[in-house]
DRENSEFI-996245 format. One record per residue: x, y, z of N, C-alpha, C in turn; residue in three letters. Coordinates in pm, whole numbers. Atoms other than C-alpha are relative to their C-alpha. Layout:
     nx     ny     nz    cax    cay    caz     cx     cy     cz residu
      X      Y      Z      X      Y      Z      X      Y      Z    ALA
...
***
This chain:
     nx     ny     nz    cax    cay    caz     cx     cy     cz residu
    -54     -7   -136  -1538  -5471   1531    116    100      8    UNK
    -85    -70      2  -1214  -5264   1439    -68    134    -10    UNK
     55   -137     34  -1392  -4954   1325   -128      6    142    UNK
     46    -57    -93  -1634  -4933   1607     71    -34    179    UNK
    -14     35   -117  -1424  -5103   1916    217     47    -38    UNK
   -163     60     43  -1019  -5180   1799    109    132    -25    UNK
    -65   -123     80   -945  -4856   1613     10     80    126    UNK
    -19   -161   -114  -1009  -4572   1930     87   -140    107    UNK
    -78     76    -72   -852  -4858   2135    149     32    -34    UNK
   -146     -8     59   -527  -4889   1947     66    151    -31    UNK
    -23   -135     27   -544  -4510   1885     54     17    129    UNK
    -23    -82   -119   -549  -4423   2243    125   -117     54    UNK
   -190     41    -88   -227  -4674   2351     88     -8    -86    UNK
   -148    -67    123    -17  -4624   2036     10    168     75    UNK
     12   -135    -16    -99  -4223   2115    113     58    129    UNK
    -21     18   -166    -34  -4268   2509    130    -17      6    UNK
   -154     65     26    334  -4451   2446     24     87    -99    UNK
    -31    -95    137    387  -4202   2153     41    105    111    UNK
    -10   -125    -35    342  -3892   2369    141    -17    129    UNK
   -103     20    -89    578  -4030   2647    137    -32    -47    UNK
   -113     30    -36    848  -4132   2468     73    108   -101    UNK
    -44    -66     81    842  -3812   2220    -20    128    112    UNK
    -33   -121    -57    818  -3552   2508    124     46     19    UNK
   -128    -20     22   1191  -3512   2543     -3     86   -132    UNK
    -55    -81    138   1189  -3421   2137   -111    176     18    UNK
    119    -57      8    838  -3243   2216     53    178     82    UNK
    -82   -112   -104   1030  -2985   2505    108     92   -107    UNK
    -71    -65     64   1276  -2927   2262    -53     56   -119    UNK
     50   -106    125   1059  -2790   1980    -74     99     44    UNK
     87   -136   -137    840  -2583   2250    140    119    -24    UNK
   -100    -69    -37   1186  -2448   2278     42     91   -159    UNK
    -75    -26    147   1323  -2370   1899   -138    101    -19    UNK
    102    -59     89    974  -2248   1781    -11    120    101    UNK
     24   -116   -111    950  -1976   2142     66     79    -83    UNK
   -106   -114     76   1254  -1797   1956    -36      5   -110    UNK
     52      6    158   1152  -1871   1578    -80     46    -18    UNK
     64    -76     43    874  -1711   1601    -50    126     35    UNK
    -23   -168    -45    958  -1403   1755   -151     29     68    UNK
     66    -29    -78    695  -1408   2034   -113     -8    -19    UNK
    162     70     26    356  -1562   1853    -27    -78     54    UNK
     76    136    -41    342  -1828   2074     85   -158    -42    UNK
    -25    149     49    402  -2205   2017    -96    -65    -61    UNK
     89    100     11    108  -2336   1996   -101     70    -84    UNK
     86   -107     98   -150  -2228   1714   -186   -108     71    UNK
    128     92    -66   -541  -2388   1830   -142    119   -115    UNK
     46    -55     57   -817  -2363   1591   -155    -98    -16    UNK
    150     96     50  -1182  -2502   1569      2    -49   -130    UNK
     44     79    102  -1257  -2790   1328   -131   -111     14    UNK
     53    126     40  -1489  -3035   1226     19   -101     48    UNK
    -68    145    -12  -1489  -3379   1398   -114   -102      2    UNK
     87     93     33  -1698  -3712   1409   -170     52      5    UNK
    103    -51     -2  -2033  -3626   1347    -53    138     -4    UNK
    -49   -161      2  -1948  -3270   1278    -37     72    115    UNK
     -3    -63   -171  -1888  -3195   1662    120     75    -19    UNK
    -80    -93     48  -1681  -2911   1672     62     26    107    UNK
   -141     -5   -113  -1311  -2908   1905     56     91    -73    UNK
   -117    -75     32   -996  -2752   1912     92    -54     -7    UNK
    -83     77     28   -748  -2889   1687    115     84    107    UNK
   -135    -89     -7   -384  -2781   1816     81    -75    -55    UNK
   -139     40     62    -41  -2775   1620    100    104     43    UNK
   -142   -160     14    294  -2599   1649    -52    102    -63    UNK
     46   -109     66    252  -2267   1538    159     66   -104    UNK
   -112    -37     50    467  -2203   1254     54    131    -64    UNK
    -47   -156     83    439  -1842   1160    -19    113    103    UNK
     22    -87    -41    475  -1556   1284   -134     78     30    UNK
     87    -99    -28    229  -1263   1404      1    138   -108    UNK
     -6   -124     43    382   -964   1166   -114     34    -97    UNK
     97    -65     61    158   -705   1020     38     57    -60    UNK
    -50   -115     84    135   -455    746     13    124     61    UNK
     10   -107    -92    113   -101    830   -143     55     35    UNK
    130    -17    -28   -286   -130    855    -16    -76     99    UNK
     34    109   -135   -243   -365   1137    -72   -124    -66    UNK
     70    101     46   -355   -661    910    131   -120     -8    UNK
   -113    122     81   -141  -1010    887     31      9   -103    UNK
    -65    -29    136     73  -1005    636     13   -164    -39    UNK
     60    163     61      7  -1356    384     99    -96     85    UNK
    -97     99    -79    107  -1691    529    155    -25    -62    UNK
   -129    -22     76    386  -1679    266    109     47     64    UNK
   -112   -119    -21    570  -1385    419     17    -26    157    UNK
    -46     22   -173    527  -1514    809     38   -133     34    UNK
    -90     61    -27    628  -1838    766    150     -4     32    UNK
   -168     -6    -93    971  -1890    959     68   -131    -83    UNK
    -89     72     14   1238  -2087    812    -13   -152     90    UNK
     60    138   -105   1178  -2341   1109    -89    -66    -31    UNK
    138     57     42    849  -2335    994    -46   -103    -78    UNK
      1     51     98    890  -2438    689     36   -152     13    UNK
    -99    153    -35   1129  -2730    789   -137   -131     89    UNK
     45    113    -92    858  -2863   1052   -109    -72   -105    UNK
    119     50    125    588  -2850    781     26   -117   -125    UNK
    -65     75     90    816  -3038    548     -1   -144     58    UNK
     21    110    -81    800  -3326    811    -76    -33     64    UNK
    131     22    -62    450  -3273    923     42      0    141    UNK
    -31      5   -143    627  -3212   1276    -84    102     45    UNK
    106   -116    -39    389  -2930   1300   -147   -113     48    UNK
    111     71     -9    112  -3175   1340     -4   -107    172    UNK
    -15    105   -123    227  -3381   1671    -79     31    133    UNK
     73    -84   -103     52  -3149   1892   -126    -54    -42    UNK
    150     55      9   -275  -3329   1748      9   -152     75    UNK
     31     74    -53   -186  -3638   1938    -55    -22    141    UNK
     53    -37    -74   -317  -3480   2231   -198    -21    -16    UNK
    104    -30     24   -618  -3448   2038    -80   -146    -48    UNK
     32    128     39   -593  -3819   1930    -44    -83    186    UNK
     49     83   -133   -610  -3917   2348    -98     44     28    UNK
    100    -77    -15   -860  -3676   2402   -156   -116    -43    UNK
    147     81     48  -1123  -3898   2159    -58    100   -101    UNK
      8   -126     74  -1101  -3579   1968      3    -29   -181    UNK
    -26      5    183   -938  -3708   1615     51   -162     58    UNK
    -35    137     17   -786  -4048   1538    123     26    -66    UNK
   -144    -34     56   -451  -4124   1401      8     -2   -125    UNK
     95    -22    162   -635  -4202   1058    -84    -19    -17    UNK
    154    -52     55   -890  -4032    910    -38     97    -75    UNK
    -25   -122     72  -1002  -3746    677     66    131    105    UNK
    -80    -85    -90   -841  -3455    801   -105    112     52    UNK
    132    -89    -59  -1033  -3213   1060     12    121    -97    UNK
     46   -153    108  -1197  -2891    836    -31     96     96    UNK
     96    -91    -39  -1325  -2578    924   -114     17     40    UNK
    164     11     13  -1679  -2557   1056     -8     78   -113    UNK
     71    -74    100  -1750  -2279    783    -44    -92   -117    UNK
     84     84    131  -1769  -2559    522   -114    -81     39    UNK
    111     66      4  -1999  -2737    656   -158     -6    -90    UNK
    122    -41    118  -2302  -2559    473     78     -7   -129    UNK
    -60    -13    154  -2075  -2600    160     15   -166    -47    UNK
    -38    111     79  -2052  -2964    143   -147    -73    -66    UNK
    103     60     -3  -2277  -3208    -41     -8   -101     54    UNK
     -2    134    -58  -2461  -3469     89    106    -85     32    UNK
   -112    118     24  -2183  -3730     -6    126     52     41    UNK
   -152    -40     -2  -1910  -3533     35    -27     33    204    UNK
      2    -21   -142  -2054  -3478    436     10   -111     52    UNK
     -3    140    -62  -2026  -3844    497    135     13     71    UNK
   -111     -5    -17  -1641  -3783    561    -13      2    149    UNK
    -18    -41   -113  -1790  -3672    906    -55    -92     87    UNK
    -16    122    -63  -1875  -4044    993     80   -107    118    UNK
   -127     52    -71  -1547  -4139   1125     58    162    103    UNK
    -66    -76    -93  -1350  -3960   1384    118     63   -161    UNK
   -131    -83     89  -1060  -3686   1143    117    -53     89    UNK
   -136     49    -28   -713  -3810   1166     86    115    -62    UNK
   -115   -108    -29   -356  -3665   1198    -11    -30   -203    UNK
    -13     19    159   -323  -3838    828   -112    -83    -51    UNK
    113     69     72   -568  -4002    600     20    -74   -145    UNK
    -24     24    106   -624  -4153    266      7    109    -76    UNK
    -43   -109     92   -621  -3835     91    125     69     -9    UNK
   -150    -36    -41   -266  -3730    247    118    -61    -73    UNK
    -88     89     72   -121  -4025     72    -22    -29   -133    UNK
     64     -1    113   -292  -3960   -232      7    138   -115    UNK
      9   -141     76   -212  -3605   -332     -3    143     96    UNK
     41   -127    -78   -273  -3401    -19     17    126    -30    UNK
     27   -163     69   -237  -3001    -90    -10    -42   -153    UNK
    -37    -36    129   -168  -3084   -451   -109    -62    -86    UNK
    128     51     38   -505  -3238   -537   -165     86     31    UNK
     74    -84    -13   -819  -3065   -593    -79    -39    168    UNK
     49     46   -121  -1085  -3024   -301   -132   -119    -15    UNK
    134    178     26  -1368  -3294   -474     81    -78    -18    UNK
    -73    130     17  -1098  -3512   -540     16    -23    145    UNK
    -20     30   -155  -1001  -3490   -157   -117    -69     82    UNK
    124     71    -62  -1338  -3567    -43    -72    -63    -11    UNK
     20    133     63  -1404  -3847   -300     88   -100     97    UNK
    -90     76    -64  -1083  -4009   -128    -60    -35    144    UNK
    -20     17   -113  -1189  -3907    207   -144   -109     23    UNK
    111     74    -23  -1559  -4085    167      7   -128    -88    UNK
    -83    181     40  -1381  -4386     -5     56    -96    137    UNK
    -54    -12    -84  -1210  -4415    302    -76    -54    142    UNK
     86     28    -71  -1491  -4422    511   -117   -127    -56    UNK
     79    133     66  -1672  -4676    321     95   -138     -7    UNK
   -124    141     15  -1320  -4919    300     65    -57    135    UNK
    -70     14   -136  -1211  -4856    692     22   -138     16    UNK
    -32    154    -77  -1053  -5181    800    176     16     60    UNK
   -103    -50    -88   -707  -5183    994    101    -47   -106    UNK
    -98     69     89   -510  -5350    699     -1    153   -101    UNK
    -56    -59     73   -555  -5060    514     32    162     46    UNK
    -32    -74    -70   -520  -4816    797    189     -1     57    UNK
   -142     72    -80   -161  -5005    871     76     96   -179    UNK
    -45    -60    147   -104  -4887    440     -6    158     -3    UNK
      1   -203    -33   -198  -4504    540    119      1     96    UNK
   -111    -55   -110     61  -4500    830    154    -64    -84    UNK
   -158     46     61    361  -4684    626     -4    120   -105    UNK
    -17   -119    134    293  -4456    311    -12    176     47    UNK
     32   -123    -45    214  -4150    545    200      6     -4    UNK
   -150     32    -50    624  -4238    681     67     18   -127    UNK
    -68     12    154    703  -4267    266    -18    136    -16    UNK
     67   -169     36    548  -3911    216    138     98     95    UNK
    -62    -82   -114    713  -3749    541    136     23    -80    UNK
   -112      8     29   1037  -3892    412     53     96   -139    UNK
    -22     17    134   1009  -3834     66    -25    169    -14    UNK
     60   -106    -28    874  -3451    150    -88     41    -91    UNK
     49    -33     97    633  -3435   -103   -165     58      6    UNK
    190    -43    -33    271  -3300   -120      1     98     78    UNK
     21    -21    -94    318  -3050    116    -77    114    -80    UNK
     35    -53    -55    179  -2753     -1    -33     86   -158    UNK
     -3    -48     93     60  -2553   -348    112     80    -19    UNK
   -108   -113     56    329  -2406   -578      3    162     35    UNK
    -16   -186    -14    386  -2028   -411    -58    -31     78    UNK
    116    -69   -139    133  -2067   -133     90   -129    114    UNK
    -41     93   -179    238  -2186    265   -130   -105     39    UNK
    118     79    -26    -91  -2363    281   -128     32   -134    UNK
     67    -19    120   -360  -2479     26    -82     76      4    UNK
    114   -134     34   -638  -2253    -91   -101    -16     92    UNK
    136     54    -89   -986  -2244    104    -90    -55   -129    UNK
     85     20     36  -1251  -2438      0   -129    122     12    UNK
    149   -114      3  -1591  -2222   -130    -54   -118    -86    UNK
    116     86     33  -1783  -2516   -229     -6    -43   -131    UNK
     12    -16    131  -1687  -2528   -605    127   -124    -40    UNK
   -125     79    106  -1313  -2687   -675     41   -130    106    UNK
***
């Protein structure tokens, strides 16, 4: 009953009361990130993966810049992350802009985390189950190792996850997500602004 009725219920009026009583903070990071990132925008929006591999548009803060080399190519996420950036990523505040995506019916507040369509042809069988459940802001793999864990270990977790769903241990992802945030840990491979891409192998 939780996993097909309870869960998008409780998603969408936790979400609903979330977004109203964090717009105040929400105005003021619209605001910080306009200047921080020297005119890229706020808002970054990117097709992913979601229940049944139906394919939306996540959105998050946008934490990096636009600059280029002198071929007109982005220069690595390394070098355009913003100081700000860094900070929001450190607190997953970059991510709040997906609770839009949680009223929507889009993602959930936990669940594996939305992917890329391109993997899709890259996963196996088992490892495509992940796309059972609605993708959440955080998941069991987030609290388990997130960037700093390979990508079959991630998608062992995430189709553990989907086979264990019950709200007792969805209540243990959101306290330990809050332990993580705090604790700033996992965020992101040694030297890189974001983890590697998956190609179907690690």
């Amino acid at each position: 009953m939780y996993r097909h009725f309870f869960k998008r219920f409780f998603d969408f009026c936790i979400t609903f009361c979330a977004l109203i009583v964090l717009s105040p903070f929400l105005l003021v990071f619209i605001i910080i990130l306009h200047f921080a990132n020297r005119g890229a925008g706020v808002f970054f929006t990117q097709e992913r993966t979601g229940k049944n591999a139906r394919i939306f548009k996540a959105v998050k803060f946008k934490t990096m810049t636009d600059e280029r080399d002198a071929e007109g190519k982005l220069l690595p996420d390394a070098q355009r992350i913003t100081k700000i950036g860094k900070f929001f990523r450190s607190l997953s505040l970059d991510e709040l802009p997906q609770l839009w995506n949680v009223l929507k019916g889009d993602m959930a507040l936990i669940g594996p985390r939305p992917l890329l369509p391109k993997y899709i042809p890259l996963y196996s069988k088992e490892q495509f189950r992940r796309h059972e459940v609605r993708p959440g802001i955080t998941g069991w793999a987030q609290i388990n190792g997130r960037n700093n864990i390979s990508w079959t270990k991630k998608f062992e977790l995430d189709v553990w996850y989907v086979d264990h769903l019950t709200f007792l241990l969805d209540m243990k992802i959101f306290f330990l997500t809050i332990k993580k945030i705090v604790m700033r840990s996992d965020i992101s491979f040694e030297g890189e602004a974001t983890t590697h891409p998956f190609d179907g192998t690690n």
